[in-house]
C-alpha positions in Angstrom: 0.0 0.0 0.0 1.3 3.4 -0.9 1.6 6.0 2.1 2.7 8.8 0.0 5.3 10.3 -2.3 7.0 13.6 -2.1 10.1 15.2 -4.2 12.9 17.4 -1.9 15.0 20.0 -2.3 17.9 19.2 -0.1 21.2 22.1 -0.5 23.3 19.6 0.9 23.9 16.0 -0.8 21.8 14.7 2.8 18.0 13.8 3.2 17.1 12.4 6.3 14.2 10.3 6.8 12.4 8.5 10.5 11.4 10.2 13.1 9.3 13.6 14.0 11.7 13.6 16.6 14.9 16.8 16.2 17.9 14.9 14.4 20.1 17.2 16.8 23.3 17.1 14.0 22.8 14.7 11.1 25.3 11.4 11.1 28.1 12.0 9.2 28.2 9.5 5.5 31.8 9.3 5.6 31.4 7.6 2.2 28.6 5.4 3.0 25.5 5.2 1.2 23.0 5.7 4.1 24.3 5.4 7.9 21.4 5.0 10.5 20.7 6.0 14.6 17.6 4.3 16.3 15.7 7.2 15.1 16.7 8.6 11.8 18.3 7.2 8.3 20.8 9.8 6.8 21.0 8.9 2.9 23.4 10.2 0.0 21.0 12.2 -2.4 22.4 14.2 -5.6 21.6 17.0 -3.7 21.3 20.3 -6.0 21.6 18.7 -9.2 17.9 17.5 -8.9 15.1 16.8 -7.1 14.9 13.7 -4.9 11.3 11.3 -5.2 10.7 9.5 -1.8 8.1 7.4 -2.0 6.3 5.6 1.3 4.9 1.9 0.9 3.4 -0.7 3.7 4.0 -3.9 3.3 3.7 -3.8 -0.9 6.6 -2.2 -2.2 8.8 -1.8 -5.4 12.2 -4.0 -4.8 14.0 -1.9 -7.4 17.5 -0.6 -7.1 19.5 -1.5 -3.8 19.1 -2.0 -0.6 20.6 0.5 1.9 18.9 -0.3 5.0 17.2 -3.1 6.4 16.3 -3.0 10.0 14.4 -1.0 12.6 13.3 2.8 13.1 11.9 3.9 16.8 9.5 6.3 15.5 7.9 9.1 18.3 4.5 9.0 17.1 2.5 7.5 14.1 4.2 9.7 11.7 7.6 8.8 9.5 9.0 12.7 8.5 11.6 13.1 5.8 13.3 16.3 5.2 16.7 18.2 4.3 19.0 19.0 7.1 19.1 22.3 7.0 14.7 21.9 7.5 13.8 24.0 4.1 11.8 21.0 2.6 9.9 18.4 5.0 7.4 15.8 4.6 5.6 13.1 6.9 3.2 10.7 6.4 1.2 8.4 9.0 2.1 4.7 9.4 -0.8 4.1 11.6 1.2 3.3 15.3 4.7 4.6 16.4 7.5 2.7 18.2 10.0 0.3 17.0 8.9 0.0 12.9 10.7 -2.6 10.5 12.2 0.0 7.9 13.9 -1.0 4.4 15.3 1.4 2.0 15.8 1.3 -1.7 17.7 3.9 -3.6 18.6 4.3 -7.5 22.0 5.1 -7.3 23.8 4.6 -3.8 25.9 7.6 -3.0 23.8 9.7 -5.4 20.0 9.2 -5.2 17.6 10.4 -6.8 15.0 7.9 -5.7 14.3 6.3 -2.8 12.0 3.9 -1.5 11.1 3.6 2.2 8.7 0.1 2.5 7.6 -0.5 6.3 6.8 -3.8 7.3 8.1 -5.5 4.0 6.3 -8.4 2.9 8.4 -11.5 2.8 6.9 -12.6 -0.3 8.0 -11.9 -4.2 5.6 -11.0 -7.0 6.1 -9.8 -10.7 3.8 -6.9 -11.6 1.2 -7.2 -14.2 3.1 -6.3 -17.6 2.4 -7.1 -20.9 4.6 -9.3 -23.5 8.0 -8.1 -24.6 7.1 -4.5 -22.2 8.8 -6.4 -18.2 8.1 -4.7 -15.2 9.8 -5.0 -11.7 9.2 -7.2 -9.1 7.5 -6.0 -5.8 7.5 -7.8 -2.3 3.9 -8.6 -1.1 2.9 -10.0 2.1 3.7 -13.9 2.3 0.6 -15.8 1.4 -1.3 -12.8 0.4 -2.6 -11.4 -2.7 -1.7 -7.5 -3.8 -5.5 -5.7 -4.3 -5.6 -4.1 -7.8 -5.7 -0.7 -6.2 -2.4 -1.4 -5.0 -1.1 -3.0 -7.9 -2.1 -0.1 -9.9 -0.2 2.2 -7.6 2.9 0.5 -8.0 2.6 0.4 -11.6 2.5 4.5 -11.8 4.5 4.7 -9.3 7.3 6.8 -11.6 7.8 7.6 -15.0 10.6 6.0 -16.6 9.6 3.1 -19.0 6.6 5.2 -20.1 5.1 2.5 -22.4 5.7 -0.7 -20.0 3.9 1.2 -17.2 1.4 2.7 -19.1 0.5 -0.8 -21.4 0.6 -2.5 -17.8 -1.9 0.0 -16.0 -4.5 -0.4 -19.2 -4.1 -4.1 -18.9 -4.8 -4.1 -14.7 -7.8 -2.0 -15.9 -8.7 -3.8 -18.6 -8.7 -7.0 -17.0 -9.9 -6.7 -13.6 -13.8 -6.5 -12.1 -13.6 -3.7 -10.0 -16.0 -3.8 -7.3 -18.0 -0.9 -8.3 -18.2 0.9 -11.7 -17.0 4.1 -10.1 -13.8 2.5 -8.9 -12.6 1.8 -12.5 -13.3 5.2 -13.1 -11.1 6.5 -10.4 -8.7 4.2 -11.7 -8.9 5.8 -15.0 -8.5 9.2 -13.4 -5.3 7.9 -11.6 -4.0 7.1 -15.2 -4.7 10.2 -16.7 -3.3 12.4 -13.8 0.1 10.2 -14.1 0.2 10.8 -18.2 -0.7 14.6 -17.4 3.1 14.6 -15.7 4.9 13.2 -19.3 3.7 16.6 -20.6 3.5 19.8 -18.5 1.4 21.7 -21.4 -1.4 18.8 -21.1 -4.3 20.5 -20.2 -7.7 19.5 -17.8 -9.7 19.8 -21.2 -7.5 17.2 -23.2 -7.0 15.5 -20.2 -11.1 14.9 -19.9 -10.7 13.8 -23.3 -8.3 11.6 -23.5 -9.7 9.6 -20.0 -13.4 9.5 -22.0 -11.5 7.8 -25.4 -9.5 5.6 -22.6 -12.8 4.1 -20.5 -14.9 3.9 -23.9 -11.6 1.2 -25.0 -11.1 -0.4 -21.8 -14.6 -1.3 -21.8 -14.5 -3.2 -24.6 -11.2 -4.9 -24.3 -11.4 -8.7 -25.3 -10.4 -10.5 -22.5 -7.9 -13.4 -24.7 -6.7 -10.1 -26.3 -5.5 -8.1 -23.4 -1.4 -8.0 -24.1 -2.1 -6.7 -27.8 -4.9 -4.7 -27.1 -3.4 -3.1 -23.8 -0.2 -2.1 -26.4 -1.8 -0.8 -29.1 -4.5 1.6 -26.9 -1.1 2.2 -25.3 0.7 3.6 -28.0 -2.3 5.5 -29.7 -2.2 7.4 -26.3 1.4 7.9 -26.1 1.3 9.5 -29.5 -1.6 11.5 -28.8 -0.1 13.2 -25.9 2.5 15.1 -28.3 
């Protein structure tokens, strides 16, 4: 399950993410990836060159990139906070109870992040994400034994924007494919889509947007279900191409 996303300015090469608690003087990296104190991970960003993503998952998670931390946060209150260290950009998120959390971290690029991925409570299990032939996605972990609900699945999915075209084939396949519980769900799930192609092109507009999610749901609804891969594809590329 996704807890939220944010992107931080951080002057300094440091972002710093666990508890509400004052850090007091961040740990020095001394050439380490991510150092951590029973509160509070320090991790190696990029720093000025660009913006840092940190994303926020229970349990469901993407397992891309590499693992900087694995182990256990003692967090004040219900509420993981990430921010520079010199306080200009903060974010927090609830994680439903505080005290000792499980805590893994996955960056891009250690030493030089420009994503990370905090996952609390990280399922033990493995799963593929819904993709389409010859367009892979990445693996996730999901709770062992358990299923991933669409929802989730779907948020995973548009969780960034590199491989444009695997993600977006993928998330019109999930659509596609699945009976949501409610009619109004897959709508919302269209609108989910359309607000994460709006961010491929800043001039995109609400009107063309409207449009666009209208041609979308009047295709998805009428997706042959032993069709899905080559349908999902080619609804995916007529999109893609219609965005420019």
């Amino acid at each position: 399950m996704k807890l939220g996303t944010a992107e931080i300015y951080a002057n300094h090469p440091i972002i710093v993410i666990g508890s509400t608690d004052p850090v007091g003087n961040p740990l020095a990296l001394g050439g380490s990836a991510a150092v951590a104190s029973e509160n509070h991970v320090t991790v190696a960003t990029r720093g000025q060159a660009g913006l840092t993503r940190v994303s926020l998952w229970k349990q469901a998670g993407p397992l891309v990139g590499e693992v900087v931390f694995d182990g256990h946060l003692i967090l004040a209150d219900h509420l993981i906070a990430v921010f520079d260290v010199e306080g200009l950009s903060r974010f927090s998120a609830t994680v439903g109870v505080g005290g000792r959390q499980r805590v893994a971290l996955l960056v891009d690029d250690p030493g030089f992040a420009s994503r990370i991925d905090v996952i609390f409570d990280r399922g033990q299990g493995r799963r593929a994400l819904t993709a389409v032939s010859g367009f892979p996605l990445y693996d996730v972990s999901v709770p062992a034994g358990e299923g991933l609900e669409k929802s989730d699945e779907l948020a995973l999915i548009l969780s960034g924007h590199d491989s444009p075209m695997s993600r977006l084939a993928a998330a019109i396949k999930l659509i596609g494919g699945s009976e949501a519980p409610r009619p109004p769900i897959k709508s919302f799930w269209i609108r989910l889509l359309i607000e994460w192609i709006r961010w491929l092109r800043p001039t995109f507009r609400i009107a063309e947007s409207r449009s666009l999610g209208a041609l979308i749901e009047e295709k998805l609804f009428r997706l042959p279900a032993d069709a899905l891969d080559s349908t999902a594809t080619e609804l995916a590329l007529e999109v893609l191409q219609q965005r420019h």
